[in-house]
C-alpha positions in Angstrom: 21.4 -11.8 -20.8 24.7 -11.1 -22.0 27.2 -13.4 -21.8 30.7 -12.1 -21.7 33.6 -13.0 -24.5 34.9 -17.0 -24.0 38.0 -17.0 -22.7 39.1 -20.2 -24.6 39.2 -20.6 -28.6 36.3 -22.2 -30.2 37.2 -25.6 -31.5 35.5 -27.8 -33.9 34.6 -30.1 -31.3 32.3 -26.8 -29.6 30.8 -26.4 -33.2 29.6 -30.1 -33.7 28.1 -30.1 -29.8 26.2 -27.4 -30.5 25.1 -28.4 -34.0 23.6 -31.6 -32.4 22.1 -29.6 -29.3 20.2 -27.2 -31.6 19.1 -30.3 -34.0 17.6 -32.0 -30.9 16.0 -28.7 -29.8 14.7 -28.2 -33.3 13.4 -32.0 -33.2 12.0 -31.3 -30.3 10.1 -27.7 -31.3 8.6 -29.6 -34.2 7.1 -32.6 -32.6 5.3 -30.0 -30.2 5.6 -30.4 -26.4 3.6 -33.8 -25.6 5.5 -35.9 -28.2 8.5 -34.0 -27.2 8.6 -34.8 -23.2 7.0 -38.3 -24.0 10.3 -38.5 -26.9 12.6 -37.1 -24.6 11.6 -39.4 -21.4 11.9 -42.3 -23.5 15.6 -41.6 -24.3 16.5 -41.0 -21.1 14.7 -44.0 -18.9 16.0 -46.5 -21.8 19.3 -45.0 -21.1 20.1 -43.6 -18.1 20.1 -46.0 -15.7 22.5 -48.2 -17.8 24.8 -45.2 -17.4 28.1 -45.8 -14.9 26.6 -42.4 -12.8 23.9 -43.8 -11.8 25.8 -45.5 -9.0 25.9 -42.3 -7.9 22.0 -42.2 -7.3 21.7 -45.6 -6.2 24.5 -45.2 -3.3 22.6 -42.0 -2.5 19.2 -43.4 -2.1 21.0 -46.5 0.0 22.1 -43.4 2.3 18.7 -41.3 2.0 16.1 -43.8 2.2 17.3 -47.2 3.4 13.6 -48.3 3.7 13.2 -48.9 -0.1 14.5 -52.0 -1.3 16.5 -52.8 -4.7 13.1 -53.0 -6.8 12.0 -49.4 -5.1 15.3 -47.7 -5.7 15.3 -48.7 -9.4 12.1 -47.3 -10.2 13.2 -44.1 -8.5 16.2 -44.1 -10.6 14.1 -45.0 -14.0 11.4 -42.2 -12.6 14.6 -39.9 -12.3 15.9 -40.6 -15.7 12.5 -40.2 -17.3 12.3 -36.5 -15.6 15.4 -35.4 -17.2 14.3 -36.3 -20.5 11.2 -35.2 -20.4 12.7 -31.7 -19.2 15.0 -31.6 -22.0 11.9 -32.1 -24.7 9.9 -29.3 -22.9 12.6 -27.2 -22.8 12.3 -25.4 -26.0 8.5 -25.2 -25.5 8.3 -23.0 -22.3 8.1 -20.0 -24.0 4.6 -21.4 -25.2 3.2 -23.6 -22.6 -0.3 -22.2 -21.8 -1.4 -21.0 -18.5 -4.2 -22.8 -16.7 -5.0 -25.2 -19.8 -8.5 -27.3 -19.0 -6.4 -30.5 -20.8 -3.2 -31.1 -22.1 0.3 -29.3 -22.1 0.7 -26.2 -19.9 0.9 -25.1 -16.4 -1.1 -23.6 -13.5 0.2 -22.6 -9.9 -0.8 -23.4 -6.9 -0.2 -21.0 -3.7 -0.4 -18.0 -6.7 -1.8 -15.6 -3.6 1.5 -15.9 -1.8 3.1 -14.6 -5.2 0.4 -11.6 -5.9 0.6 -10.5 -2.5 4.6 -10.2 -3.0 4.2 -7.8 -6.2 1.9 -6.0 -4.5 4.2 -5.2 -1.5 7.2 -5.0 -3.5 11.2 -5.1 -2.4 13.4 -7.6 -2.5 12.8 -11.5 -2.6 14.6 -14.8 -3.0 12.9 -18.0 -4.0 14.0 -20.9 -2.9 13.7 -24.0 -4.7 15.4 -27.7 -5.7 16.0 -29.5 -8.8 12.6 -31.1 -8.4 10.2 -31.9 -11.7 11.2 -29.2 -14.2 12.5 -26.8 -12.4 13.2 -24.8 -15.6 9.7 -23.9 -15.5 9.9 -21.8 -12.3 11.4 -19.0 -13.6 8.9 -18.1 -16.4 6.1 -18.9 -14.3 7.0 -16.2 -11.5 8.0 -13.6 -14.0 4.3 -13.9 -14.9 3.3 -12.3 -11.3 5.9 -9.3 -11.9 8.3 -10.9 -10.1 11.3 -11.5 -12.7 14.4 -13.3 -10.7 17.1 -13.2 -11.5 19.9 -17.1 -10.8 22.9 -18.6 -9.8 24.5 -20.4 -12.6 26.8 -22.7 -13.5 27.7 -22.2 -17.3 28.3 -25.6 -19.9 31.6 -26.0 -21.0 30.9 -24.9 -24.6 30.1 -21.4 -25.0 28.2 -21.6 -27.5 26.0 -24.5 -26.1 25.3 -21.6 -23.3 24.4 -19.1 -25.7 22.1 -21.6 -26.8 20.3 -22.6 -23.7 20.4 -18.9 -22.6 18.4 -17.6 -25.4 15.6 -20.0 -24.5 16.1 -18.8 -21.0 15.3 -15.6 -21.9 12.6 -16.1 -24.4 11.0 -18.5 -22.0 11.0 -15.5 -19.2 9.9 -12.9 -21.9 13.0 -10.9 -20.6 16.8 -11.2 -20.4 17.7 -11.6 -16.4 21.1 -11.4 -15.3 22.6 -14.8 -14.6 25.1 -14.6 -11.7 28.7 -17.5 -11.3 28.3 -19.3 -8.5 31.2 -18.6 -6.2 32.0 -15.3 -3.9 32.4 -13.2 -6.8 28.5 -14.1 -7.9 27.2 -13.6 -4.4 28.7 -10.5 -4.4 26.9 -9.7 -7.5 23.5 -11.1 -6.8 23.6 -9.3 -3.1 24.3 -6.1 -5.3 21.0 -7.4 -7.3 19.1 -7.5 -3.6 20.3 -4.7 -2.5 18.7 -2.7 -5.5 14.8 -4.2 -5.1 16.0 -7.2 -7.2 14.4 -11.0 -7.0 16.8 -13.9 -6.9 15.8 -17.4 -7.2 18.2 -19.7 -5.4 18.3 -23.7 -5.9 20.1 -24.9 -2.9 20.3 -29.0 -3.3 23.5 -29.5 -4.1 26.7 -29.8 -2.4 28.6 -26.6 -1.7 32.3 -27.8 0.2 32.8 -24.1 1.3 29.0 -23.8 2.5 27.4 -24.2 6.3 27.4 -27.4 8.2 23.8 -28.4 7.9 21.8 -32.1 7.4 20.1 -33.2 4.7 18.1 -36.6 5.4 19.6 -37.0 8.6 23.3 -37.3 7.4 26.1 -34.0 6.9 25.2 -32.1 3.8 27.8 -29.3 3.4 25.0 -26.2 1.8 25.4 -23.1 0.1 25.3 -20.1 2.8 24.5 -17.2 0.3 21.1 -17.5 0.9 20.3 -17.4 4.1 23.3 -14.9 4.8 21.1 -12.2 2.6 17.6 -13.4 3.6 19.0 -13.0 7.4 20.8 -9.5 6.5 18.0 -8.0 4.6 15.1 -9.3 6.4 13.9 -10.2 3.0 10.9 -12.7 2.3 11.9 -16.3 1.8 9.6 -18.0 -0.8 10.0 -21.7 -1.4 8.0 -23.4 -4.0 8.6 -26.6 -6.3 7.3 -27.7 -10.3 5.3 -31.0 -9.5 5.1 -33.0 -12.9 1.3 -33.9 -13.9 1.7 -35.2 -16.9 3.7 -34.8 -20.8 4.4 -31.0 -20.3 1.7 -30.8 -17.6 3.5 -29.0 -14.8 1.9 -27.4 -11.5 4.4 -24.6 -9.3 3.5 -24.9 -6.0 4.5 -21.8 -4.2 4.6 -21.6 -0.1 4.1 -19.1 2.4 7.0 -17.1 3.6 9.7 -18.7 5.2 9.7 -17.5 9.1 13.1 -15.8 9.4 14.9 -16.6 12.8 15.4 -13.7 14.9 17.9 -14.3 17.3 20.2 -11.3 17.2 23.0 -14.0 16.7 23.8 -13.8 13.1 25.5 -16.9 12.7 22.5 -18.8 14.3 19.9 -17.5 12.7 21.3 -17.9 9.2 22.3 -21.6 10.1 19.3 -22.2 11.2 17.3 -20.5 8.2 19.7 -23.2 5.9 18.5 -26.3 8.6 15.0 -25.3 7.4 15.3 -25.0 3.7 16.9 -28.1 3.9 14.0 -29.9 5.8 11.4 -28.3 3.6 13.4 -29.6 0.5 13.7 -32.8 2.3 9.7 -33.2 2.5 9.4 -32.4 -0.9 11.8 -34.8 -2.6 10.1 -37.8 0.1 7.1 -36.6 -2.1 8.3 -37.0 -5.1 11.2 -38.9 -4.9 11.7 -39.6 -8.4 11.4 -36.1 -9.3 14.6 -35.4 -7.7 18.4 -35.2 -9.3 19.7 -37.6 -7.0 22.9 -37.9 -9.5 25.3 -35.2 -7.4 27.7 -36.1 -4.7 25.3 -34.3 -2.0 26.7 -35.6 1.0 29.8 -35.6 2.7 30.7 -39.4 2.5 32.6 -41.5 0.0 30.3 -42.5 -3.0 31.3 -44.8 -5.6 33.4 -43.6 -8.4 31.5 -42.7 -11.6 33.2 -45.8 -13.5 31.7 -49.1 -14.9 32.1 -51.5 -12.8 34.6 -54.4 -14.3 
């Protein structure tokens, strides 16, 4: 992928954040991937839920699911935190992760016919998917099937953290892919990407204030358009699928059929009602898994607590 020039100089500051990210990485790579997602989860469960943000997740459980109780909510938090870390150990190991291991690290799909049949017709596609399990693990595993997609992304702060994480992107896919900014200048460019036989894969779980009306557990969840506005404009095959976690760097991609595109002749409708059903879909899956899920973003449209100790 290339990254265009930073715009900002780099300070000192940059270099010491990404001399610690690649001496965790290299930690990480040496360890190997079980001791590295069991290291990594550790951190992060020990941690994380001693952290001020996650308020965050707690409020948004309260909201979500108001039948689990304080005891419930904090295992889904610790689950949560654990999750992270363990995605962060793995991370520098996707590249290697085996494919249908009998034991141990790797990964296998599930659903793989819905994929193969896609190659085999060819055209455009967008996968649609949730920061679920490690969802970093979608992307390699797709490009396996000949279908290479291509993201929306939100770059770090520190170029050179990006360049970083991007290179293990890349490696991980076997290919550079072009990233794409989220915002109307990068849904201009990934509907360029469509429009040319591309793939795009699409996580749509997070708040977007400039997005369509939809719900999200029952309550106002303000979601990104983009996808549904191509999939309804190009008639193109929506393909959701999810990373369930098995075990240390034991991960299974579930991949589902097709995604029935409405066919109203009313535009508007049909791609606000193509976003009501990715968002129920996403919704089953997280009620699955529920602390598999990043439930640290300000999803809905409500007041949440600040992200500040409390006194």
């Amino acid at each position: 992928m290339t990254i265009a020039p930073p715009t900002r100089p780099i300070t000192r500051q940059m270099h010491l954040e990404a001399a610690f990210v690649r001496g965790l990485l290299a930690i990480f790579r040496r360890i190997g991937p079980v001791r590295a997602s069991n290291l990594g989860g550790f951190l992060c469960r020990m941690v994380g839920p001693c952290l001020p943000v996650s308020r965050i997740a707690d409020a948004n459980l309260r909201m979500a699911m108001p039948e689990l109780d304080a005891t419930m909510r904090r295992r889904v938090i610790r689950d949560m935190w654990d999750n992270i870390g363990r995605n962060a150990g793995e991370f520098p190991h996707l590249a290697t992760l085996p494919r249908n291991p009998d034991s141990g690290p790797g990964w296998d799909v599930v659903g793989e016919e819905y994929l193969t049949a896609q190659a085999g017709r060819g055209g455009p596609t967008i996968f649609v998917s949730g920061h679920i399990g490690n969802w970093e693990m979608l992307p390699p595993a797709v490009a396996r099937y000949g279908l290479p997609f291509s993201s929306f992304y939100r770059a770090p702060n520190n170029p050179l953290v990006d360049r970083i994480l991007c290179d293990l992107r890349d490696a991980a896919m076997g290919q550079p892919v072009p990233l794409f900014a989220k915002g109307a200048k990068g849904a201009r460019s990934a509907l360029g990407h469509i429009l040319k036989g591309g793939h795009l894969g699409m996580l749509v779980d997070q708040k977007m204030n400039d997005g369509v009306a939809a719900r999200f557990f029952g309550l106002p969840a303000m979601t990104a358009g983009a996808m549904a506005a191509m999939a309804i404009k190009l008639r193109c095959p929506v393909i959701p699928g999810y990373v369930e976690r098995l075990g240390p760097a034991r991960l299974r991609i579930h991949v589902h059929p097709p995604l029935d595109l409405p066919d109203s002749g009313n535009r508007a409708q049909d791609q606000a009602d193509l976003t009501q059903m990715v968002n129920d879909w996403i919704e089953g899956t997280i009620r699955q898994h529920p602390g598999s899920w990043l439930w640290l973003h300000r999803r809905w449209n409500v007041h949440l607590p600040k992200n500040k100790p409390k006194k």
